[in-house]
C-alpha positions in Angstrom: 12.8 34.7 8.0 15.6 31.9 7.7 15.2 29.8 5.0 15.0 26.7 7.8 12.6 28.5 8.9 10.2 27.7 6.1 6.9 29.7 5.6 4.3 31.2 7.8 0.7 30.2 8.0 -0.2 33.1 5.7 2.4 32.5 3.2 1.1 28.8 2.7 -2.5 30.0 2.7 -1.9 32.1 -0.5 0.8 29.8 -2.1 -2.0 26.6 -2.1 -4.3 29.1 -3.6 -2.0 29.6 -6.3 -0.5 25.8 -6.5 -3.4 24.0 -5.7 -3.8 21.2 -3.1 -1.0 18.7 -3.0 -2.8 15.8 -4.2 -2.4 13.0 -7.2 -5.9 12.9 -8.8 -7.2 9.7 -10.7 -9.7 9.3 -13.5 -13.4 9.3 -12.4 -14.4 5.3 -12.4 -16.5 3.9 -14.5 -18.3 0.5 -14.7 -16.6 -2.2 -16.1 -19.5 -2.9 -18.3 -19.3 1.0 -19.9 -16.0 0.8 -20.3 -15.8 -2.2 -22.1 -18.9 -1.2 -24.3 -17.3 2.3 -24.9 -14.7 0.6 -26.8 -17.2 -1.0 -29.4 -17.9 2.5 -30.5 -14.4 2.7 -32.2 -14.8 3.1 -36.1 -12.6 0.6 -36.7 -14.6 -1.9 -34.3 -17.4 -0.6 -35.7 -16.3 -1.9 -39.1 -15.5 -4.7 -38.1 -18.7 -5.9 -36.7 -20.7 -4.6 -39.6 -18.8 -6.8 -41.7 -19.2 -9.7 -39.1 -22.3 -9.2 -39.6 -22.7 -9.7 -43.6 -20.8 -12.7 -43.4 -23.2 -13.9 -41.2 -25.7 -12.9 -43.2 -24.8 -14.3 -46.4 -23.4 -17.6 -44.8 -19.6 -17.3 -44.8 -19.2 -18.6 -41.3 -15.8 -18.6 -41.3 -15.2 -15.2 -42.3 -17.6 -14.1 -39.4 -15.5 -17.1 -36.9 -12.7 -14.8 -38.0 -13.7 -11.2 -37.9 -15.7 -11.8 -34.4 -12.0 -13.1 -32.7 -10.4 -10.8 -34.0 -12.9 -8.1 -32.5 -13.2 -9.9 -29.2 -9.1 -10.2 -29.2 -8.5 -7.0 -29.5 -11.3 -5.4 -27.3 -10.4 -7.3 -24.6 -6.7 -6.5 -24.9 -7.3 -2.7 -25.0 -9.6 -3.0 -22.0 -7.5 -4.9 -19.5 -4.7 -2.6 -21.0 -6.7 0.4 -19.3 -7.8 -1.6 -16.1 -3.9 -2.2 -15.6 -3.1 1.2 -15.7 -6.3 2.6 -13.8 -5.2 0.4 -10.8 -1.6 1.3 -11.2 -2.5 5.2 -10.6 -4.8 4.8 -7.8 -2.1 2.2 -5.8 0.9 5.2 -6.8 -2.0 7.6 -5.6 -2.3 5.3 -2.3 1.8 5.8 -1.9 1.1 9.3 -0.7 2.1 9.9 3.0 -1.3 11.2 5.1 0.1 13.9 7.0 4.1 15.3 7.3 6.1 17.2 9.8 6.2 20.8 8.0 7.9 23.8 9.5 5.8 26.7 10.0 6.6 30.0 11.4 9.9 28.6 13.0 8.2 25.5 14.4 7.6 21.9 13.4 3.7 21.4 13.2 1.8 18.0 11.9 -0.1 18.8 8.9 -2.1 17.0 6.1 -0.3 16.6 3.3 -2.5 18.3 0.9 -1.9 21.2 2.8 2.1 21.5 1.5 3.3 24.0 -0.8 6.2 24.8 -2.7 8.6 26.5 -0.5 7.6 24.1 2.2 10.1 23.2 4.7 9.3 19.4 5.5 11.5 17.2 8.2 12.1 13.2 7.2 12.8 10.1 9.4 12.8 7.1 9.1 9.5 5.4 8.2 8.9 7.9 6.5 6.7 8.4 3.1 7.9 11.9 1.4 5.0 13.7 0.9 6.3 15.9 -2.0 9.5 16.3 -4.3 12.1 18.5 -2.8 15.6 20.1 -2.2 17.2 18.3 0.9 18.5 21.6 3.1 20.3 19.2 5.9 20.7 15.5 6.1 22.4 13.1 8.5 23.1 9.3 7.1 19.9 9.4 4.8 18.9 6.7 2.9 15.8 6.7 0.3 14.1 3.6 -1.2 13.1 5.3 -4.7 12.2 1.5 -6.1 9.0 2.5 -7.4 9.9 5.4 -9.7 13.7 4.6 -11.0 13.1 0.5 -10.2 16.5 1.2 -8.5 16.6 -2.7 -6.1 18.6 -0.8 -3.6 17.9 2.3 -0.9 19.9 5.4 -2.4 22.0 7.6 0.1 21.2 11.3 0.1 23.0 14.5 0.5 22.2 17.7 1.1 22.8 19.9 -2.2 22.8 23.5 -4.0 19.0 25.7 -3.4 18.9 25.9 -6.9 18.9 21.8 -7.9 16.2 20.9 -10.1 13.8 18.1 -8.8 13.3 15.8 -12.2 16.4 14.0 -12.7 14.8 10.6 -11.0 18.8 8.7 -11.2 20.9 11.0 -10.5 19.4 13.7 -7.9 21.3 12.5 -5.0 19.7 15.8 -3.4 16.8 15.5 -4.5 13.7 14.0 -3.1 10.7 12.4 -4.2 6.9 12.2 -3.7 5.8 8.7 -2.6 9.1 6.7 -2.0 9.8 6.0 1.5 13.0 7.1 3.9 14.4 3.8 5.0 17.0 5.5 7.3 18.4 8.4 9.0 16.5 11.9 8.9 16.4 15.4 6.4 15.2 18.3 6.4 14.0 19.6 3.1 12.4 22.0 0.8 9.1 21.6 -1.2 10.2 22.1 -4.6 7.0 20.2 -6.5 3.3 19.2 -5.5 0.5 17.1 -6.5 0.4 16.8 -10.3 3.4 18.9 -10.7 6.0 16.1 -8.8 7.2 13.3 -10.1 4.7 11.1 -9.3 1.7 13.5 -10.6 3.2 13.2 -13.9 3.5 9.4 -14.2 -0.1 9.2 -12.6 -0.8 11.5 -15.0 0.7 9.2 -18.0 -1.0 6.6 -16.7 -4.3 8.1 -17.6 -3.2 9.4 -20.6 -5.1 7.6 -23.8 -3.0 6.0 -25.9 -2.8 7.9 -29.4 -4.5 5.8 -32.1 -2.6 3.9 -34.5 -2.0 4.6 -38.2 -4.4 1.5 -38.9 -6.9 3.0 -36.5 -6.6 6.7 -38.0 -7.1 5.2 -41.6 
């Protein structure tokens, strides 16, 4: 088959069992209440409040004026820090085009988009989300707003490049396309390269969610 021709119906069945659906997942929510409680339980917090609690308990009111702020301050900080992050991997999840013109056995079908697969042939417009990083095969005056990943203010022209281009360089891939920014003119064909948590976007989604590592004062 022609590589234009992208995959057949069984060739995509048993690539998605191997890839996985192409999807960005997010952290399971949890109530702002346990969330902020689950940060008390940190042994330096913990500390903390223990000592909080002598002062109080032998009358140095200041010391516990002190220690409390200083608990409150920083709890708070860490939790809005998380809620911040939380919303900003479920609005890149959002980003994600619902369905995509994908070439199947020679002819251009709708499908949902967790339903793409490396190997994927995919065709872009204008208006258009890309549903998954990928190689462009053929492209005619194509133009990609990439803002949210590079921060780039202005729509980047594309070209169609060498089968064997990698799909992470986010600045410099002029052939190279990516899950979640949007085509603002023109049209492309391309091939799937990377899916869900494997693209682009899966892995800053993924950093997103990512604890942050304790610090040296924390690990002490």
């Amino acid at each position: 088959m022609h590589d234009h021709d992208g995959l057949s119906d069984i060739e995509a069945a048993e690539l998605r069992r191997q890839y996985g659906a192409n999807t960005i997942r997010t952290r399971v929510a949890r109530s702002l209440v346990r969330q902020f409680v689950t940060r008390l339980t940190n042994p330096l917090i913990t500390v903390l409040l223990i000592a909080s609690l002598v002062s109080a308990a032998t009358g140095e009111v200041t010391n516990f004026v002190i220690i409390s702020a200083i608990v409150l301050l920083s709890v708070s900080i860490d939790f809005f820090q998380e809620i911040r992050a939380t919303s900003a991997a479920e609005k890149l999840s959002a980003s994600v085009a619902v369905t995509a013109t994908v070439i199947r056995d020679g002819q251009p079908v709708k499908r949902p988009v967790e339903d793409l697969v490396p190997g994927d042939c995919v065709s872009l417009s204008a208006g258009d989300l890309v549903p998954a990083d990928g190689v462009i095969l053929e492209a005619r005056d194509f133009f990609v707003n990439q803002s949210m990943l590079t921060g780039e203010a202005f729509p980047v022209e594309k070209h169609a490049g060498p089968l064997s281009t990698s799909s992470n360089e986010l600045h410099d891939a002029t052939d190279t396309v990516f899950m979640g920014t949007s085509v603002i003119g023109g049209s492309a064909l391309i091939r799937v390269t990377q899916t869900g948590m494997h693209s682009a976007l899966g892995g800053i989604s993924e950093s997103l969610q990512t604890p942050a590592h304790l610090t040296a004062l924390e690990r002490e």
